[in-house]
Backbone as CSV, one residue per row, in Angstrom:
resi,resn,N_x,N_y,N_z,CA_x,CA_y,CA_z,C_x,C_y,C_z
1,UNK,0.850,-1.173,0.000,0.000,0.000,0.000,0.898,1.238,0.000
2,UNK,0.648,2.171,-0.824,1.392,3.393,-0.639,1.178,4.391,-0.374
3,UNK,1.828,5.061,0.325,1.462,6.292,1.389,0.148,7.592,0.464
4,UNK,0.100,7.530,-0.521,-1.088,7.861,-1.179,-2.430,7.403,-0.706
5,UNK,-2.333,6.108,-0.708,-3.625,5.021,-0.934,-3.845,5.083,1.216
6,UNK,-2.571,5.375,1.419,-2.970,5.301,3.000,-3.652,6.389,3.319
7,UNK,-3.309,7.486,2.832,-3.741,8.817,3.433,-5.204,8.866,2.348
8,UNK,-5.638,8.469,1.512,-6.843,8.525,0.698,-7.818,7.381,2.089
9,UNK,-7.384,6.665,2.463,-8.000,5.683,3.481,-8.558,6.888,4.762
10,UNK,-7.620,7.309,5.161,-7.095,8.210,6.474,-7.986,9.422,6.268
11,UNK,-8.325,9.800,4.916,-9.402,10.882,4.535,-10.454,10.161,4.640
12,UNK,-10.752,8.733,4.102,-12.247,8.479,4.050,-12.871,8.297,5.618
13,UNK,-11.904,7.645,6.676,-11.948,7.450,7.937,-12.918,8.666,8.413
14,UNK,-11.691,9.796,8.379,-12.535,11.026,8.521,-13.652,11.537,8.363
15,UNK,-14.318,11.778,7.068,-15.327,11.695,6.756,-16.002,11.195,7.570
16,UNK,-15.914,9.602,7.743,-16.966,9.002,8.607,-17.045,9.068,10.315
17,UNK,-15.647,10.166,10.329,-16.047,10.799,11.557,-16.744,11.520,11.894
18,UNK,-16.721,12.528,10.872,-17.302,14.081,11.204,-18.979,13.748,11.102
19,UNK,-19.089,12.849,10.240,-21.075,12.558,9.934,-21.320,11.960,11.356
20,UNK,-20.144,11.195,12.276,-20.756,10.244,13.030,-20.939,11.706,14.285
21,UNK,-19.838,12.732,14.471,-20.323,13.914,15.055,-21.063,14.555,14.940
22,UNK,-21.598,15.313,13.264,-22.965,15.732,13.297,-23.998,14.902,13.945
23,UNK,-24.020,13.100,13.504,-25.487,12.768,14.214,-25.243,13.434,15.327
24,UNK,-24.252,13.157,16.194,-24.303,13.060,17.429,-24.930,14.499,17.905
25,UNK,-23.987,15.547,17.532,-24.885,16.990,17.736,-25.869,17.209,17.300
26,UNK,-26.573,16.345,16.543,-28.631,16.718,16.096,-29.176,15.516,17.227
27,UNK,-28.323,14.631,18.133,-28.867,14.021,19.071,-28.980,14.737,20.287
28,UNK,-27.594,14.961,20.814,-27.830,16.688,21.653,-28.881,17.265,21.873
29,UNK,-28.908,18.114,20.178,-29.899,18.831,20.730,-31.368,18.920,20.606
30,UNK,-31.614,17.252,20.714,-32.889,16.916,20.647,-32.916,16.223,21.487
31,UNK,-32.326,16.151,22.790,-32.793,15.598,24.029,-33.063,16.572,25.298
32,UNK,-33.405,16.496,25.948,-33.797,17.131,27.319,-33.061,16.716,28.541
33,UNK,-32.158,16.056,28.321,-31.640,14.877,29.937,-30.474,15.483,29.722
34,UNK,-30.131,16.389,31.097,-28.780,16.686,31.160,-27.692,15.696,31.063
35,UNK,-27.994,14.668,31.529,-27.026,13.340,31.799,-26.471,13.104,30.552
36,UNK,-27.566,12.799,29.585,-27.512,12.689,28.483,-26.836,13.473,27.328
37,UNK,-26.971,14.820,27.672,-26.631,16.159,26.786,-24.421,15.709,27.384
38,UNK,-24.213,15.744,28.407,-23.021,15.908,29.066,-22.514,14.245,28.028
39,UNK,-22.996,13.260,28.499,-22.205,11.944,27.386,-21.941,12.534,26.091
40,UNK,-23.550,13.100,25.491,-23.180,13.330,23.891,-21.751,14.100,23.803
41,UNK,-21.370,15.093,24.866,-20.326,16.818,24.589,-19.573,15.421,24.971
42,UNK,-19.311,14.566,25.619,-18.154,13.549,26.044,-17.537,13.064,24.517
43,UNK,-18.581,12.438,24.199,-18.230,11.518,23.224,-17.805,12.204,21.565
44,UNK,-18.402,13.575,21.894,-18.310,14.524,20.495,-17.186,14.894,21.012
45,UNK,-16.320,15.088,21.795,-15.086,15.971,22.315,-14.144,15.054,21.865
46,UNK,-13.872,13.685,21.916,-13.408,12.068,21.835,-13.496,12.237,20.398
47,UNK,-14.344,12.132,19.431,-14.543,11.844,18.273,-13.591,13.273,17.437
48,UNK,-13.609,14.269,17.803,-13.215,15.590,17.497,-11.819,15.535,17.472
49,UNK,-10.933,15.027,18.457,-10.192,14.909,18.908,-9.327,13.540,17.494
50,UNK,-10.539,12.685,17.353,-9.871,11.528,16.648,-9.504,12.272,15.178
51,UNK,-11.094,13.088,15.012,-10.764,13.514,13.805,-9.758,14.586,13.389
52,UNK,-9.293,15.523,14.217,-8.256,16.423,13.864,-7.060,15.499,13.667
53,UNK,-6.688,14.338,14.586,-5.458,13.577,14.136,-5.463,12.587,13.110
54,UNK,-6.233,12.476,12.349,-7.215,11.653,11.083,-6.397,12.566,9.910
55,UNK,-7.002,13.965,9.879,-6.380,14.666,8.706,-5.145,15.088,8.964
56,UNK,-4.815,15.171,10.215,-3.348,15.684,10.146,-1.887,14.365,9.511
57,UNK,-2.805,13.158,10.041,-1.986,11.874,9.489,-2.025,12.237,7.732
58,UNK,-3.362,12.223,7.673,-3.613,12.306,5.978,-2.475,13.184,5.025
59,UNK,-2.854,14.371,6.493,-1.863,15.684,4.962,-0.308,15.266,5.377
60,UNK,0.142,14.396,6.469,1.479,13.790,6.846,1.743,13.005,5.451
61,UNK,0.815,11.937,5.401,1.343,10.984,4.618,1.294,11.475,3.094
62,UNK,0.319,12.806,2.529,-0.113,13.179,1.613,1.558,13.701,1.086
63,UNK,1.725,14.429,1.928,3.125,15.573,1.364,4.439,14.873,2.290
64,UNK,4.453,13.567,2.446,5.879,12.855,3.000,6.945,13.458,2.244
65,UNK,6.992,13.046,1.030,8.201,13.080,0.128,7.785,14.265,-0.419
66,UNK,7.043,15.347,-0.092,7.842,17.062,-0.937,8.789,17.549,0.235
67,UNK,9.793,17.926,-0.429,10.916,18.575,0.668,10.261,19.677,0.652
68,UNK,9.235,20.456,0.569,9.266,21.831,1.150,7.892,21.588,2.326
69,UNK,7.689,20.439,2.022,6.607,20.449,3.687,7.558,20.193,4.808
70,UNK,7.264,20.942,5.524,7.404,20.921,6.588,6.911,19.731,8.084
71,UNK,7.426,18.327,7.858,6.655,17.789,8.905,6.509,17.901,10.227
72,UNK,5.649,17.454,11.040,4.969,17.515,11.964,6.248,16.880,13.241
73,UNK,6.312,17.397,13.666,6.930,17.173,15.047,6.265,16.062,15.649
74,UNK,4.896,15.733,15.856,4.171,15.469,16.537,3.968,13.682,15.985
75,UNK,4.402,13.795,14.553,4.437,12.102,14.653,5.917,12.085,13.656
76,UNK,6.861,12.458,14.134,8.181,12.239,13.525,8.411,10.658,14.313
77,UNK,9.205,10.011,13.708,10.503,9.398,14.581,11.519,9.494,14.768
């Protein structure tokens, strides 16, 4: 697999993050149960979290080999 085909994966992932966050915020705010409202902000904060490091892998693996990107500190080895 090549770092193309990974980060085209790593985008679609995404995607199916962010839809699985919208449901979640039209579930929000169609409930009434605080208990309830506090899990959804839990689990949307968790998912948010997955998805910012989703695209940041993506545009990692997208621009590996141009020498003028600049990579990420954050998943060097």
């Amino acid at each position: 697999m090549t770092l193309l085909r990974m980060a085209t994966d790593y985008r679609q992932s995404g995607d199916l993050i962010r839809l699985r966050i919208a449901a979640l915020k039209d579930a929000q705010q169609q409930t009434d149960d605080m208990e309830e409202k506090r899990r959804y902000e839990g689990r949307i904060r968790e998912l948010s979290a997955l998805y910012r490091e989703t695209r940041e892998v993506a545009i990692m693996l997208e621009r590996y080999y141009d020498r003028r990107y600049h990579r990420s500190e954050r998943y060097s080895i």
